[in-house]
C-alpha positions as CSV (number, residue, x, y, z in Angstrom):
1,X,83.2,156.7,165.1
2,X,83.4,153.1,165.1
3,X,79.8,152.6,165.4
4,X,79.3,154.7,162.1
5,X,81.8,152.5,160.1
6,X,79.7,149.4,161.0
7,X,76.9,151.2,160.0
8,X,78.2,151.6,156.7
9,X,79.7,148.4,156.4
10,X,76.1,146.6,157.2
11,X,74.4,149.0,154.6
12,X,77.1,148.4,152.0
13,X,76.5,144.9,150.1
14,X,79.7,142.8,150.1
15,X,79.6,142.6,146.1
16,X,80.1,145.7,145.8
17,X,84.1,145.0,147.1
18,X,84.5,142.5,144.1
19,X,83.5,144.8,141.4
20,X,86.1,145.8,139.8
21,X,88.4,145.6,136.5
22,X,90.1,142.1,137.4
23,X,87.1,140.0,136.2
24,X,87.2,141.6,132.4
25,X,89.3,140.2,129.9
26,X,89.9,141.2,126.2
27,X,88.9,138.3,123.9
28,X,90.9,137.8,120.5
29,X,89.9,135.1,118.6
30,X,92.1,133.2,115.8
31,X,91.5,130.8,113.0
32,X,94.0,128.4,111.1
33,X,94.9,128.4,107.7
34,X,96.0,125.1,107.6
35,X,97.5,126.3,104.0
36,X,99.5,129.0,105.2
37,X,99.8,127.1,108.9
38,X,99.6,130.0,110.5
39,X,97.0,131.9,112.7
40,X,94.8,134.6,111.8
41,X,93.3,137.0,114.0
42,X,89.2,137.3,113.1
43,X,87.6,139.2,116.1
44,X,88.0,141.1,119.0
45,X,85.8,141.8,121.7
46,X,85.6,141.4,125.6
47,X,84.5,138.6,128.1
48,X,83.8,138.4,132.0
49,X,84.7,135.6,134.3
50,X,81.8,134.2,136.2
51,X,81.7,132.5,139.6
52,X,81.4,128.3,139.0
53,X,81.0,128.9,134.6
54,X,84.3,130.1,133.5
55,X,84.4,133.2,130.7
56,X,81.2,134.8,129.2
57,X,80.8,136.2,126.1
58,X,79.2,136.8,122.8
59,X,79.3,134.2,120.0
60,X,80.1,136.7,117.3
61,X,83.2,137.6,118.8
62,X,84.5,133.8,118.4
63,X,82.9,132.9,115.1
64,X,83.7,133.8,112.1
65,X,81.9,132.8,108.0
66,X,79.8,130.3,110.8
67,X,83.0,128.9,112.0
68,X,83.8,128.7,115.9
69,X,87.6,129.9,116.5
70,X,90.1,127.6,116.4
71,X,92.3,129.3,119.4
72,X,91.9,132.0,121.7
73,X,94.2,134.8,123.4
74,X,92.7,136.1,126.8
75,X,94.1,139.4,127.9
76,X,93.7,140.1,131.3
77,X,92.5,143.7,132.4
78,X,95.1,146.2,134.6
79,X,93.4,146.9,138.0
80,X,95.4,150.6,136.9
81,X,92.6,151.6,134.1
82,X,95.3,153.7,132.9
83,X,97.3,151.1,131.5
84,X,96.8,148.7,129.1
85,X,96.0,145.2,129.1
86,X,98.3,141.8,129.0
87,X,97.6,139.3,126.5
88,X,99.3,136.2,127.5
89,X,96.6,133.5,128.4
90,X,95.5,131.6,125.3
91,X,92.5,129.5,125.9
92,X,89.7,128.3,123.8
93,X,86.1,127.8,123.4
94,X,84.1,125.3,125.3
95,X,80.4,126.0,123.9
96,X,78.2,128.0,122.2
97,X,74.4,128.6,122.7
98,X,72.3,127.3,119.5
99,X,69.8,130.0,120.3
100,X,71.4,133.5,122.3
101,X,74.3,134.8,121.2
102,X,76.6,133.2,124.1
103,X,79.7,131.6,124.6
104,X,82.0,129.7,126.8
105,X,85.5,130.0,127.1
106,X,88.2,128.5,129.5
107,X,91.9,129.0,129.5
108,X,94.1,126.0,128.3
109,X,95.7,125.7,131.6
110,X,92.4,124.8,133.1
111,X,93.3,126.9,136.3
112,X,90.4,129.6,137.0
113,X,90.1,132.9,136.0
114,X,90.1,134.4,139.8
115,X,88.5,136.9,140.9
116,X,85.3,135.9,139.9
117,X,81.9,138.3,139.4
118,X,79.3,137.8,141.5
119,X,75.9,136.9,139.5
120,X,72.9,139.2,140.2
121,X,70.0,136.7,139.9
122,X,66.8,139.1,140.6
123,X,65.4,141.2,138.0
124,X,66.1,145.0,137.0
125,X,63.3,147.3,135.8
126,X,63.4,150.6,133.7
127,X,65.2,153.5,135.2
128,X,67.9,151.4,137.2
129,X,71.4,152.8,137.0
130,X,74.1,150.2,135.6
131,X,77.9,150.3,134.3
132,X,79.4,148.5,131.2
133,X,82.8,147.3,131.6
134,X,84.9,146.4,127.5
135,X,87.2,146.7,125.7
136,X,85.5,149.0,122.4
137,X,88.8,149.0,119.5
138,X,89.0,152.2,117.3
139,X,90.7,151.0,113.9
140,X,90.7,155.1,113.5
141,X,91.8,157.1,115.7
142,X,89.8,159.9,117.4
143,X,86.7,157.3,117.9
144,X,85.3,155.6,121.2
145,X,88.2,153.6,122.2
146,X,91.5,152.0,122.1
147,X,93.5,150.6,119.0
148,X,96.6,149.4,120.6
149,X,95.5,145.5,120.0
150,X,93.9,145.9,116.5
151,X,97.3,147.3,115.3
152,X,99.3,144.8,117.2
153,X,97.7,141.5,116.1
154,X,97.0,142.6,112.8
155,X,99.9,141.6,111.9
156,X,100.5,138.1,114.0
157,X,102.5,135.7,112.0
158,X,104.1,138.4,109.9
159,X,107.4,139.9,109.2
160,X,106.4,143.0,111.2
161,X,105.0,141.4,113.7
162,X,106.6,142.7,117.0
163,X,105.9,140.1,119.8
164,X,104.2,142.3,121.7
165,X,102.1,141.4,124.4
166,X,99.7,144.9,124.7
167,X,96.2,145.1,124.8
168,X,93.7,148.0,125.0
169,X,93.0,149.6,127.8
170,X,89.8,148.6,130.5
171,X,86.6,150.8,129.4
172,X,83.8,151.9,131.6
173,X,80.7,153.5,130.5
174,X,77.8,154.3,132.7
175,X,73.5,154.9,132.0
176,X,70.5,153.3,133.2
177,X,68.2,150.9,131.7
178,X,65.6,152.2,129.7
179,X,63.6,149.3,128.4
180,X,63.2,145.4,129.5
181,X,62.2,142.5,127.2
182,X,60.4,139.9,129.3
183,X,60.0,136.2,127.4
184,X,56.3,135.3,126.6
185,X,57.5,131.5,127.4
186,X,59.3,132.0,130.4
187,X,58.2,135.3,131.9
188,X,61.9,136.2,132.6
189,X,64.1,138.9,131.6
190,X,66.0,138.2,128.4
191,X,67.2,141.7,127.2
192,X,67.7,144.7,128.6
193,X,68.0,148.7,126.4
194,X,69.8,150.7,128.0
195,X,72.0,154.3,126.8
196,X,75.2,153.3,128.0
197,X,77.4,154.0,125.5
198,X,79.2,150.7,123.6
199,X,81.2,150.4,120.6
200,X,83.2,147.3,118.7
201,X,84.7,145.5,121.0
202,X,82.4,146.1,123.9
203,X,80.6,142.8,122.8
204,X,80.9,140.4,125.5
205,X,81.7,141.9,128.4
206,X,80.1,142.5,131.6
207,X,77.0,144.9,132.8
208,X,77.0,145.4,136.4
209,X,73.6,146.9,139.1
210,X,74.8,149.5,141.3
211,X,75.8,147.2,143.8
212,X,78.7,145.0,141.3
213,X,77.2,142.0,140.5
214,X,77.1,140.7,137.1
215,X,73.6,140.5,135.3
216,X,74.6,140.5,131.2
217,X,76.0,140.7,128.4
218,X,76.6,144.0,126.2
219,X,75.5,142.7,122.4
220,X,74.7,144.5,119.8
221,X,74.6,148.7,119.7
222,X,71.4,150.1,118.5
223,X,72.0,153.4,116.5
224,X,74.3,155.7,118.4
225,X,72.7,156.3,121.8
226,X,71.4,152.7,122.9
227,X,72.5,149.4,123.2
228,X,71.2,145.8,124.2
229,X,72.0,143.9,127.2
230,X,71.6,139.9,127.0
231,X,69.8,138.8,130.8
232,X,72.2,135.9,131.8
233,X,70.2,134.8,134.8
234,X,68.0,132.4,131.8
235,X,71.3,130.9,130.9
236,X,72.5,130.3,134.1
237,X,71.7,126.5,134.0
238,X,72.8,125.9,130.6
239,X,76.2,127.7,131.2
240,X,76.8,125.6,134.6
241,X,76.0,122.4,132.3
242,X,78.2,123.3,129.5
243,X,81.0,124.9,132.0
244,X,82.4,121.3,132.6
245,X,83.7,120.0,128.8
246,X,87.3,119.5,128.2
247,X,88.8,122.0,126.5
248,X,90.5,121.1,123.2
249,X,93.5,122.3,120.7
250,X,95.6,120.8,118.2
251,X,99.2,120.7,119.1
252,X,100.0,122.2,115.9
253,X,98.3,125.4,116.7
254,X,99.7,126.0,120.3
255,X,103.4,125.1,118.8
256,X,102.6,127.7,116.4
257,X,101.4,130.0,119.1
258,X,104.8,129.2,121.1
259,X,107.0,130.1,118.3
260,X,105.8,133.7,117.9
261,X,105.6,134.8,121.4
262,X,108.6,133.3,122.9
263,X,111.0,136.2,123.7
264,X,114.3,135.6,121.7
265,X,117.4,136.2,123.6
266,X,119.2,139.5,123.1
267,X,122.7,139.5,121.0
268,X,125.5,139.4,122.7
269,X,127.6,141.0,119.4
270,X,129.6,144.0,120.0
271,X,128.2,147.4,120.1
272,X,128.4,149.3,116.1
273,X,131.1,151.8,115.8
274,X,129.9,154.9,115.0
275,X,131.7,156.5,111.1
276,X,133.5,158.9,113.2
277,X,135.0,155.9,115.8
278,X,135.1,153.6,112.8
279,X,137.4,155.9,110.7
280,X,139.1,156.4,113.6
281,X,139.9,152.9,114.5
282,X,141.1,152.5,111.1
283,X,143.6,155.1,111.2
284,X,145.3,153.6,113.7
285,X,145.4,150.3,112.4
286,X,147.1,152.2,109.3
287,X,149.9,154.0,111.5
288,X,150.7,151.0,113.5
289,X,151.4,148.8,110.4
290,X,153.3,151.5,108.4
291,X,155.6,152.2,112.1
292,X,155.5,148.3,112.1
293,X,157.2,148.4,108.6
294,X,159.5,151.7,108.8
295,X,161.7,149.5,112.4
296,X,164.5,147.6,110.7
297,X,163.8,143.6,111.6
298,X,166.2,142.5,114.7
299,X,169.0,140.2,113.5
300,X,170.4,138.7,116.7
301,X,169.1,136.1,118.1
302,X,166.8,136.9,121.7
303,X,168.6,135.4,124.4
304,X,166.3,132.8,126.3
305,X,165.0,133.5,129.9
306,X,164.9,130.1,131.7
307,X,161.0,130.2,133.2
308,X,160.1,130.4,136.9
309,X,159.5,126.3,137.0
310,X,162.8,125.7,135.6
311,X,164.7,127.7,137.6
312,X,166.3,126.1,140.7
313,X,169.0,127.8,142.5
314,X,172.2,125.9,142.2
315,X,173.5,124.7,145.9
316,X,177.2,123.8,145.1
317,X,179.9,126.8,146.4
318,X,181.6,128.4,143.6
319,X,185.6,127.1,143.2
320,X,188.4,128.4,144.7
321,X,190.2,130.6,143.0
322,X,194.1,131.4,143.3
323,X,194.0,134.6,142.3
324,X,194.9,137.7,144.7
325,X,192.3,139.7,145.4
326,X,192.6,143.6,144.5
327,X,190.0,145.1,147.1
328,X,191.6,144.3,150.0
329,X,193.9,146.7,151.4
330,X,197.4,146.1,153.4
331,X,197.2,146.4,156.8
332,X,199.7,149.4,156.9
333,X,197.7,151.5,155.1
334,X,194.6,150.6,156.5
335,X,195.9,152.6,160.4
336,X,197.0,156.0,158.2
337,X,193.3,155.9,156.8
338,X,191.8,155.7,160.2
339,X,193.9,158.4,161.3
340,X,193.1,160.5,158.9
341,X,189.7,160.1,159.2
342,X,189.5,160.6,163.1
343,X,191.7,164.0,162.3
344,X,188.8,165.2,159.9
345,X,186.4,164.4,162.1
346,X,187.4,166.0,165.4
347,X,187.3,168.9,163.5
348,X,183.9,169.1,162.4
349,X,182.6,167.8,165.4
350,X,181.8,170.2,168.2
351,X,181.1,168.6,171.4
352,X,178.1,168.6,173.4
353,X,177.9,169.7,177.2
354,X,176.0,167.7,179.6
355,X,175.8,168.9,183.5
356,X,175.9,166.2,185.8
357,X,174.1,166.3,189.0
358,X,177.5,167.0,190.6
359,X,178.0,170.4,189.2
360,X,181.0,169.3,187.4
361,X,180.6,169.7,183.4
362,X,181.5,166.6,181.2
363,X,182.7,166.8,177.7
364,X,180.9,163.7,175.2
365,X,180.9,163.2,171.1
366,X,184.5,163.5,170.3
367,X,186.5,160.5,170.1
């Protein structure tokens, strides 16, 4: 047994363990309406982090009218495919290719986006099965997709804005590649058609070989049954280059950013009465003030209570006093009583016997 489960291991490629849904995140990308000053959401789409580069995508999902994004919002993808995503890492964008439709991002924190995906640096020919991991949006719904996200940042910076943090959830689509573009120049691959199924939002994200390791970038959707793949292993070099600028925001814009997506702290207010508690409450408040008024007023004056602290017990004795006192009684009648009372008691009383160890029996009780 163990010697089949080394087997396996040896025939099983190590990527294959790091492919999975924690390298995909969902890419929103913002502009600044330095008239409004606020920030407002232009594109959606998906991104994969790279070993050594930072986060791949396309460079339509971060430009808009020919302008690069001025601020980023990464959300990261739930290993549970079942739920959605979080988006609380804002970032921004590093570079863009003048040529391919590519583009850099890295978070503002400058920490990396671990795990990383493995890059796949071979080449892949027709007929090779591959999987496309995204984040496709639906602004309808009964399409390909999730809508959670375009509904939630649609309206960022309004009044019905809910501070919610939600993505959509981690897509997966799976097909084989059914045509590869080779460059004249170069002799490598630089796009791959494939049938995997994509949609809005897929753009950006990661296509992965059979064995989990990274080799595009989902583009562009060709009718309804194809799609183009962007070969990254040409831009590998450029994106290692471009990987190490400084990434740069206004301080206006992340202040912004700050103010809407701070939680604000719950009220501490009492909890509404209900109309039939609240009418209720009221009632009472009526019958205690009209009892209040039907007492007469007191007219005597309340007698004070000295308090604990002031209170100390007097030590003098009290005075002598001359005059007889009528509980005593006189000695004379004080032996009648007694005899009297031994009379009524010897009555009453009937004796015990007790047997002593003589024989003889003793009489005890009476007086």
């Amino acid at each position: 047994m163990k010697f089949l489960l080394l087997t396996l291991l040896t025939l099983i490629p190590l990527s294959t363990l790091a492919a999975s849904a924690d390298e995909l995140y969902q890419v929103i990308a913002f502009q600044w309406d330095s008239t409004k000053q606020k920030l407002i959401p232009t594109g959606f789409g998906s991104g994969t982090s790279v070993h050594g580069i930072g986060l791949i995508t396309n460079k339509h999902v971060v430009e808009a009218n020919g302008k690069t994004a001025d601020f980023i919002l990464l959300c990261k993808a739930n290993r549970r495919r079942t739920k959605n995503s979080q988006c609380t890492i804002p970032a921004s964008v590093t570079a863009t290719h003048p040529d391919y439709d590519v583009a850099i991002i890295h978070p503002l924190n400058k920490k990396p986006l671990y795990p990383e995906a493995a890059i796949k640096r071979s080449s892949l020919s027709a007929g090779d099965p591959l999987r496309i991991y995204g984040f496709p949006y639906s602004p309808e719904k009964g399409e390909f997709g999730d809508n959670k996200a375009y509904n939630n940042f649609e309206t960022f910076g309004t009044d019905q804005w809910k501070n919610s943090s939600l993505g959509d959830k981690l897509t997966i689509t799976r097909g084989t590649i059914q045509l590869v573009g080779v460059s004249t120049a170069t002799g490598e691959d630089i796009i791959y058609l494939t049938d995997a199924k994509v949609d809005h939002g897929s753009s950006g994200g990661g296509a992965f070989d059979r064995t989990g390791k990274y080799f595009g970038i989902p583009t562009y959707k060709i009718a309804e049954d194809y799609s183009g793949v962007i070969a990254f292993s040409p831009l590998e070099s450029w994106a290692k280059e471009q990987s190490k600028q400084k990434t740069k925001i206004s301080s206006e814009i992340l202040n912004y950013y700050k103010s809407q997506t701070e939680q604000k702290p719950k009220s501490t207010s009492s909890r509404k009465l209900t109309t039939s508690r609240k009418s209720r409450y009221i009632r009472q408040i009526s019958q205690k003030e009209e009892v209040a008024e039907v007492q007469p007023k007191r007219t005597s004056p309340r007698r004070s209570i000295p308090s604990r602290r002031s209170y100390t017990r007097s030590t003098t004795t009290p005075a002598q006093t001359t005059e007889p006192n009528t509980l005593e009684t006189p000695p004379g009648q004080l032996s009648s009583r007694v005899s009297s009372l031994r009379q009524r008691f010897s009555q009453n009383y009937k004796p015990r016997k007790r047997r002593e160890s003589s024989g003889s029996v003793k009489y005890f009780g009476a007086p």
